[in-house]
C-alpha positions as CSV (number, residue, x, y, z in Angstrom):
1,X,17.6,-1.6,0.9
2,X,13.9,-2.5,0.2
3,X,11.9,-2.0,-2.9
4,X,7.8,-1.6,-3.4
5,X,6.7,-4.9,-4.3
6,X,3.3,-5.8,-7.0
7,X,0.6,-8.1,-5.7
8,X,-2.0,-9.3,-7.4
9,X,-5.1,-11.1,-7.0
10,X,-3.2,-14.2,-7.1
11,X,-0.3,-12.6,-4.5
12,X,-2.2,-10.6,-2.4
13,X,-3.0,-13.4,0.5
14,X,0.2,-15.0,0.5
15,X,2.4,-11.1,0.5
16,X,-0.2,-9.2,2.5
17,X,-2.4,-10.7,4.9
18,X,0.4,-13.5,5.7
19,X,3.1,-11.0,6.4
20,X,4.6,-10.9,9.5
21,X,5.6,-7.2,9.1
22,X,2.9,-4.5,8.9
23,X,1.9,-3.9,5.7
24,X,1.6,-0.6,3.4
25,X,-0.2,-1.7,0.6
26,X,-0.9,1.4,-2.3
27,X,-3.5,0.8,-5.1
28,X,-3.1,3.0,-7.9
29,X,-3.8,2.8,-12.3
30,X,-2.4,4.5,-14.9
31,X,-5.2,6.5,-15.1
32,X,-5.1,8.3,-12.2
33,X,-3.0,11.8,-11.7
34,X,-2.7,11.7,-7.9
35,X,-1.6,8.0,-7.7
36,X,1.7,9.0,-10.4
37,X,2.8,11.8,-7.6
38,X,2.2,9.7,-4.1
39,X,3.9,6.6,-6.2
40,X,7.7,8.3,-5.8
41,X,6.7,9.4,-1.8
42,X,5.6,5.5,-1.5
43,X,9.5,4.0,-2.9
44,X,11.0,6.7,-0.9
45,X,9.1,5.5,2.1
46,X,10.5,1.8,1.5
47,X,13.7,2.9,1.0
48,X,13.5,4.6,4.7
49,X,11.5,1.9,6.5
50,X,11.1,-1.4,4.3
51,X,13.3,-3.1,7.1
52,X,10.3,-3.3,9.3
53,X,7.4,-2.7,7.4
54,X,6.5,-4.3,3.8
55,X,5.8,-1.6,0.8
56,X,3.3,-3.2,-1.7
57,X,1.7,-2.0,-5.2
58,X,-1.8,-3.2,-6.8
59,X,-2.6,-1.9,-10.1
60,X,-6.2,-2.2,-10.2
61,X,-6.5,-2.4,-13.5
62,X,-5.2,-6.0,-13.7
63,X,-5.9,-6.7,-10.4
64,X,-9.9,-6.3,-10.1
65,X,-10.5,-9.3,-8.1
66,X,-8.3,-7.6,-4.8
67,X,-9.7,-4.2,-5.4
68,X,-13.1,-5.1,-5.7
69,X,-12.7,-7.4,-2.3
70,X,-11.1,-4.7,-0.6
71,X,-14.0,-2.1,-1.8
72,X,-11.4,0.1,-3.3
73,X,-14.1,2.3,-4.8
74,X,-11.6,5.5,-5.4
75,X,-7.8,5.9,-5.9
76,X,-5.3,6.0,-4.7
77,X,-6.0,3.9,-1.7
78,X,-3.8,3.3,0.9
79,X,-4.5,0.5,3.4
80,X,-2.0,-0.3,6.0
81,X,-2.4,-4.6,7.2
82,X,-0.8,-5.7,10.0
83,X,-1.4,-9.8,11.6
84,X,-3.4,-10.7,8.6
85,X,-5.9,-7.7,9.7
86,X,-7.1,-4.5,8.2
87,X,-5.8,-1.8,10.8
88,X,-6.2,1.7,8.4
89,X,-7.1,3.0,4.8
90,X,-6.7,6.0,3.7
91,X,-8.2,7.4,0.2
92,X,-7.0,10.1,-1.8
93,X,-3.7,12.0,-2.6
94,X,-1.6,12.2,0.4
95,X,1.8,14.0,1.7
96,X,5.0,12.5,2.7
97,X,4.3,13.5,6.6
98,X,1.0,12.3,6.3
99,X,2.1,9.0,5.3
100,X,4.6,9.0,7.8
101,X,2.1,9.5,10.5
102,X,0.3,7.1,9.5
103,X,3.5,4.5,8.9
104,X,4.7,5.5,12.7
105,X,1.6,4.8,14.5
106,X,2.9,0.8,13.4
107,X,6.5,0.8,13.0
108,X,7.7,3.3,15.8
């Protein structure tokens, strides 16, 4: 049973680009309608397939350093990391099957 995990800029090396699992990382604030309904789809997700793929959180409004690197310019965000390596992001609201495209094209 996996859980969604928080980086931060402090975090975000060490849990994301040194994973040796793909990574799902979701940036989101408080702020922002569309991040508070993918947020339940994105702990469902890890539920399903945190075994072989890591489920991160960055709350960019404590975290400006990472979002600001990454060039997170609207939210939510999701970029998907895999071998220390940017492979896909992915801006704005999305579904449950769109996610799981996406999550399948790395996980199988």
């Amino acid at each position: 049973m996996s859980q969604v995990i928080e980086v931060t800029d402090a975090t975000f090396e060490a849990q994301v680009i040194g994973s040796s699992k793909p990574v799902l990382v979701d940036y989101w604030a408080d702020w922002c309608a569309p991040c508070k309904q993918l947020s339940p789809i994105v702990e469902e997700l890890a539920q399903v397939y945190g075994d072989r793929m890591v489920f991160a959180k960055v709350d960019t409004n404590v975290n400006q350093q990472v979002a600001t690197s990454q060039g997170i310019l609207s939210l939510p965000t999701i970029q998907i990391w895999q071998g220390g390596q940017l492979v896909k992001s992915l801006q704005g609201g999305k579904t449950k099957k769109a996610l799981l495209k996406v999550i399948d094209e790395f996980v199988g």
